[in-house]
N, C-alpha and C positions, 0 to 999 in steps of 0.2 A: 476460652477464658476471656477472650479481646472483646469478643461479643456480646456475650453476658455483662460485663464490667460494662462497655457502652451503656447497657439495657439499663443498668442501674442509675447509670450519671444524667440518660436521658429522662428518666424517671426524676430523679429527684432536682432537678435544673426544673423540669415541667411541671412541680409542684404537687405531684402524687403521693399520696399517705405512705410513711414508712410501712405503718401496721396496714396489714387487709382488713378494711371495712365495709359493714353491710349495709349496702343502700336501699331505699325506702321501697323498692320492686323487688326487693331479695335479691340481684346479682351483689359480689364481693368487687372489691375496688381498691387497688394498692401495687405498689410495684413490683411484690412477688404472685401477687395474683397473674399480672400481665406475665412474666417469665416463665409462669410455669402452662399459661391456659395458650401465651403462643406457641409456647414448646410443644403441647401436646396437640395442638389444631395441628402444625404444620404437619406433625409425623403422622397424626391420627389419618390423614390424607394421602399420603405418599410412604410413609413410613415401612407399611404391611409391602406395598409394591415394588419399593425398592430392595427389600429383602428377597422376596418371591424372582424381582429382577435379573440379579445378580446370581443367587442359585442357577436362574434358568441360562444364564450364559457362558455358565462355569460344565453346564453339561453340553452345550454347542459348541465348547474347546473343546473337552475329553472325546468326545465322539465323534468330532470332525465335523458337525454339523457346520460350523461356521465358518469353514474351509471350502463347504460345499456353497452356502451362499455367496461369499467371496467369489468363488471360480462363474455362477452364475451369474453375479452381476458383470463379471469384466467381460464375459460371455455377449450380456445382453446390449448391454453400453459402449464397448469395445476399448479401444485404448485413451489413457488420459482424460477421461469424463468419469472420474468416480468423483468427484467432487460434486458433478451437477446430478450423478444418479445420486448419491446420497441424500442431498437437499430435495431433489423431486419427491424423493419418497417421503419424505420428512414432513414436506409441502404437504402430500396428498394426505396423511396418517393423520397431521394434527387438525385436520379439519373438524373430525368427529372426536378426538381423543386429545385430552391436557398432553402437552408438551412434556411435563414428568418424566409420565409413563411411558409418552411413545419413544425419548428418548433411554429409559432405562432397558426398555423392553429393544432395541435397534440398535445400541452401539456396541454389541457383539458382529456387525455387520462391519462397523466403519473398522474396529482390531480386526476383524479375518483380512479386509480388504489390503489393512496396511502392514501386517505381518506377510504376506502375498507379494505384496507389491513393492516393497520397501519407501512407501509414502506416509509422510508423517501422519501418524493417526489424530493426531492436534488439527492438521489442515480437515484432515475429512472428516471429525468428529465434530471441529468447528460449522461445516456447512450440511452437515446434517442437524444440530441443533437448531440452527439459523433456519432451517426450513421450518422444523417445526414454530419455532415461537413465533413465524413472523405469518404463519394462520392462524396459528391459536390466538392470536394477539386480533386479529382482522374480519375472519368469516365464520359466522354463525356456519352451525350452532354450537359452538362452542360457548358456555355461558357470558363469559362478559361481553361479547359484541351482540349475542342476544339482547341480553338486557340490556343495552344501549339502545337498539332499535324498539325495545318495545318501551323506552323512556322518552325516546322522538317520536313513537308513533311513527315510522315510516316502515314501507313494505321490503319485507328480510328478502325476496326470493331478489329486488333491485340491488340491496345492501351485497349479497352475496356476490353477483354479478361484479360490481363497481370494485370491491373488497379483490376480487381473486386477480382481474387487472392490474391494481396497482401493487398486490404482496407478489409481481412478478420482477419487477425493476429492484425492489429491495431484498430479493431472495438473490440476483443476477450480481448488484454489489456488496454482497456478502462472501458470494464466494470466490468472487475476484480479491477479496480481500483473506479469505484465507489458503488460497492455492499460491499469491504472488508474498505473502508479506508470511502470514503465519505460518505455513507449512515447511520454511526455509527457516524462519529465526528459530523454533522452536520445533527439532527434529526429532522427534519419540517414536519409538517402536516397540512393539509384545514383542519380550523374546519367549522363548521355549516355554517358560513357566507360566505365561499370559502376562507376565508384569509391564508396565511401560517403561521403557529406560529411554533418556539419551543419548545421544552419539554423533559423530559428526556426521554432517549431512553428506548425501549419496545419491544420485538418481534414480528412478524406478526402475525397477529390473523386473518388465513385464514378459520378455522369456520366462523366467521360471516360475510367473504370475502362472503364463500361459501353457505350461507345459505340465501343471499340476495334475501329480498322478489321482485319480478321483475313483479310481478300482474300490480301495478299500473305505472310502467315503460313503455316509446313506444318501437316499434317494432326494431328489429337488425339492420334490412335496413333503418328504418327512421332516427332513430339513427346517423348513418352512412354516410347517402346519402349528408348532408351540406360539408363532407371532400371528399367523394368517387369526388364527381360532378368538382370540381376547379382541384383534384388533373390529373381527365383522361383530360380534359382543357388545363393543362398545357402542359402535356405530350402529347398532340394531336399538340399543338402549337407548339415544341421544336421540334418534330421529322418532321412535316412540314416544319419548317423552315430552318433548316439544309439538308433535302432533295430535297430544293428549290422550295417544290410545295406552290406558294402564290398565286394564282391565282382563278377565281371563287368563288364556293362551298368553298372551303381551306383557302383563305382571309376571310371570316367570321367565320372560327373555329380558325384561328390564332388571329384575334382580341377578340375572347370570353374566346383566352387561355391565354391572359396576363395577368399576375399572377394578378392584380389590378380590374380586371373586372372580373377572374378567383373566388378568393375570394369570391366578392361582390356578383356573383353569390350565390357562397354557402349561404351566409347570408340570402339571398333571399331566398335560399330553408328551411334554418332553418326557416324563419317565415314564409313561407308555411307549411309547416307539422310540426314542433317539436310546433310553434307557436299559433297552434290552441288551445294549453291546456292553453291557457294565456287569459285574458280579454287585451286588446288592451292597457290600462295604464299602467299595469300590465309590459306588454314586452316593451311598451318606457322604463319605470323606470330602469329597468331590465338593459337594452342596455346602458343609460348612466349612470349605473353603474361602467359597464365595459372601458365606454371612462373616463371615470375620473383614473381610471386602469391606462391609456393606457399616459397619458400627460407625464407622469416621464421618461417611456420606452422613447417615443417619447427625450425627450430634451436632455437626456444621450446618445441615439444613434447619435443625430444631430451633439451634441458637441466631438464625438467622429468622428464624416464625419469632423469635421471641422480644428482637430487637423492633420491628415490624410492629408486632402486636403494642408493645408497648406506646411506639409513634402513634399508631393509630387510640390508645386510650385516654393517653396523655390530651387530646383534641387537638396537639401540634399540624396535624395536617389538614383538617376544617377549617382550624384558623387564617393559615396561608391559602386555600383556599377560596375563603369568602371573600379577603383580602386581595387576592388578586380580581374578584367578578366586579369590585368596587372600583374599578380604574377603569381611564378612557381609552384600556384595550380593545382595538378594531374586533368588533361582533365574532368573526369567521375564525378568529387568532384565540378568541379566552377560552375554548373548550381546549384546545391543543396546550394551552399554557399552564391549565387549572391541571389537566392531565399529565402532562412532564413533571410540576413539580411536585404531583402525589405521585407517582410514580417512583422521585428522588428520593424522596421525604419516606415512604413506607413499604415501601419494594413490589407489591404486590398489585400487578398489571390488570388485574380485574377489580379489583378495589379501584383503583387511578382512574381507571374508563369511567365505571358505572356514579362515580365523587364527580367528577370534568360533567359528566351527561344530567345527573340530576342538580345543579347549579344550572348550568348552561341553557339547556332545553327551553326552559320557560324567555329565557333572554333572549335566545336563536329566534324562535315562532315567532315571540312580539315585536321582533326587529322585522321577519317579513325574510330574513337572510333561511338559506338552505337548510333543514333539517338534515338532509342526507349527510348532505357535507359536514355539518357540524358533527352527526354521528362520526364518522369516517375521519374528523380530527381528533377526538376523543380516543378512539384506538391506536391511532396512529400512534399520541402520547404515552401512551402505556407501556411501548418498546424501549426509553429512554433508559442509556445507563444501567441496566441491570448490574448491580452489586450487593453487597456485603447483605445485607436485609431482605433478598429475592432468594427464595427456593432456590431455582430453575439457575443461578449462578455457584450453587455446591453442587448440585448434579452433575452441571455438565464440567464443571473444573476438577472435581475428584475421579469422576470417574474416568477419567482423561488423564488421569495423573499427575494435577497441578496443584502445587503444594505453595509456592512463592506467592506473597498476595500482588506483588506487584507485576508477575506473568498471569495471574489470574485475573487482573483489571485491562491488561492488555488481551490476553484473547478472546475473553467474552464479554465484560461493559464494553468493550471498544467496537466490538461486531455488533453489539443491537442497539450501541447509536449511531451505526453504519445505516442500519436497519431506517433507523425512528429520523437519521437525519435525510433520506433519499425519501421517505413517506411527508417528511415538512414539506419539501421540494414540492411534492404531487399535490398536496392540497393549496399551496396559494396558487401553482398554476391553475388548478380547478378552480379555484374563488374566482379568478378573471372570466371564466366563462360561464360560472352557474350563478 
């Protein structure tokens, strides 16, 4: 309701038609248009996935699968680095895959680890998010750093390069900030039922992390294979499609890589093999457990597409915008400025990029200053603040179990302006040298 009511004050403050009207190219224009067409872009994107999600995690509890990963990773990583395995993985996932999904699809990982371990699944959900967004946010090809590069005209295989360097210092202070600060103030653990509860804090109890009986657990790879299967999908699909091979053979691996049918796959493969340990009620009951999960995520992220959308039709964020490219802001500094405050202004970190780069660009080249770097502040800005109006801030607060909006601004807008304020950092040191 908080959200939607904004949607509307912004609306009509911004001087949008009560009624929907038809403009002269046939789209419609009015502040329920904006409410209802951001509502249904955000879901229409993430919506199916996070259904599909949540189902698939709710069969990695009942079967132990996620018991099994858990024990793997403390296996692989060893003690007291589930923080940086989580972010690594995160790191390497969202490269080819929107952060969304990778983290809908993967924070079954961070509950097994912390139900195991007795570590706040907030600290390790928090730095596995923080992985993701801070590629998705940085290295092609991922679409908005794409189109950034190919809006500078400079070469992506350098961007990628430069990009995967600096999103390592701002993955490093992220999760120093949710192992020292977040995973103490705010101590949640799955209990038995998979729910996240409360409780006061306790240390990790990796004895009987590490003593987990895994007899009646499946296999590493069965385990495994519902996320392994969507996630090389996707990455099959991304790297096709930017390499422009659609054609044949390649059209049917790019349609099996989108993220949507990507997923559903995996699900598939979960009740292929994790499924079999279940009587067939058994796993219905199970699955629409996890969609009744999945309704809250769903209407908090829509209403969050819809506040967004409206910012953006309103023209409130072109305005501030163009208005910032009109100031005697240093050349290197207005792509990163134009980008934090679309960023603030409309939530959505590819929107913000690809607004900062097509303003900027032309200003960068004729100034003679760095295109690369101007790219690379562009993104940087896109990490700023993520709140109230961003997807990717209901995903990772609900499904974490954060319901207060004011522990919701504290553990994730405050981690990816950890993020967006350690990447400021890297680029005016770079300005001095490029």
């Amino acid at each position: 309701m908080a959200l939607i009511i904004c949607t509307v004050i912004v609306g009509v403050v911004g001087g949008m038609p009560l009624i929907n009207i038809t403009l002269e190219d046939g789209k419609t224009f009015g502040i329920v248009n904006s409410i209802t067409s951001g509502f249904g872009n955000t879901l229409g994107s993430i919506g199916i996935i996070i259904g599909f999600g949540v189902m698939m995690g709710q069969i990695f509890e009942i079967t132990g699968a996620a018991n099994r990963m858990a024990h793997t990773f403390l296996k692989l990583f060893g003690k007291k680095r589930e923080e940086e395995a989580l972010a690594l993985t995160g790191f390497l996932v969202s490269i080819p895959i929107f952060c969304d999904s990778g983290f809908v699809v993967l924070a079954p990982i961070a509950k097994a680890i912390s139900k195991a371990t007795k570590k706040s699944v907030i600290g390790l959900g928090v730095a596995l998010a923080a992985g993701l967004v801070i590629t998705h946010s940085l290295v092609p090809p991922t679409p908005g750093p794409l189109g950034v590069c190919g809006i500078f005209g400079i070469d992506v295989g350098k961007f990628i390069l430069m990009t995967l360097v600096l999103a390592l210092p701002m993955a490093i202070a992220c999760i120093a900030y949710s192992r020292l600060y977040l995973s103490k103030k705010y101590y949640s653990i799955p209990n038995e039922k998979g729910e996240i509860v409360q409780m006061p804090y306790q240390e990790p109890d990796y004895k009987k992390a590490f003593s987990m009986d895994t007899k009646n657990m499946p296999g590493t790879l069965e385990s495994f294979l519902p996320l392994i299967v969507p996630i090389i999908l996707i990455l099959i699909n991304t790297v096709a499609s930017a390499m422009g091979m659609t054609t044949g053979f390649m059209e049917i691996l790019i349609f099996l890589g989108q993220p949507i049918i990507a997923v559903g796959l995996g699900l598939v493969v979960a009740l292929v093999t994790l499924g079999r340990r279940l009587d067939r009620d058994t796993a219905i009951a199970e699955m629409e457990k996890g969609m009744m999960s999945a309704g809250i995520i769903m209407l908090v992220t829509g209403g969050g597409g819809s506040l967004g959308q409206i910012i953006k039709d309103s023209g409130l964020g072109n305005f501030m915008a163009e208005g910032l490219a009109g100031t005697a802001i240093p050349i290197i500094i207005l792509p990163l400025i134009i980008s934090t405050a679309m960023r603030f202004i409309q939530g959505s970190g590819t929107v913000a990029m690809t607004t900062a780069a097509s303003i900027s660009a032309p200003i960068i080249i004729a100034s003679g200053a760095s295109p690369l770097l101007g790219a690379i502040a562009c993104c940087v800005g896109s990490l700023f603040f993520g709140y109230f109006n961003d997807s990717y801030f209901w995903v990772v607060n609900r499904t974490l179990g954060v319901r207060e909006a004011k522990d919701q601004l504290t553990i994730w807008s405050v981690t990816s302006t950890i993020a967006w304020a350690v990447g400021v950092v890297e680029v005016l040191i770079l300005n001095i040298f490029m």
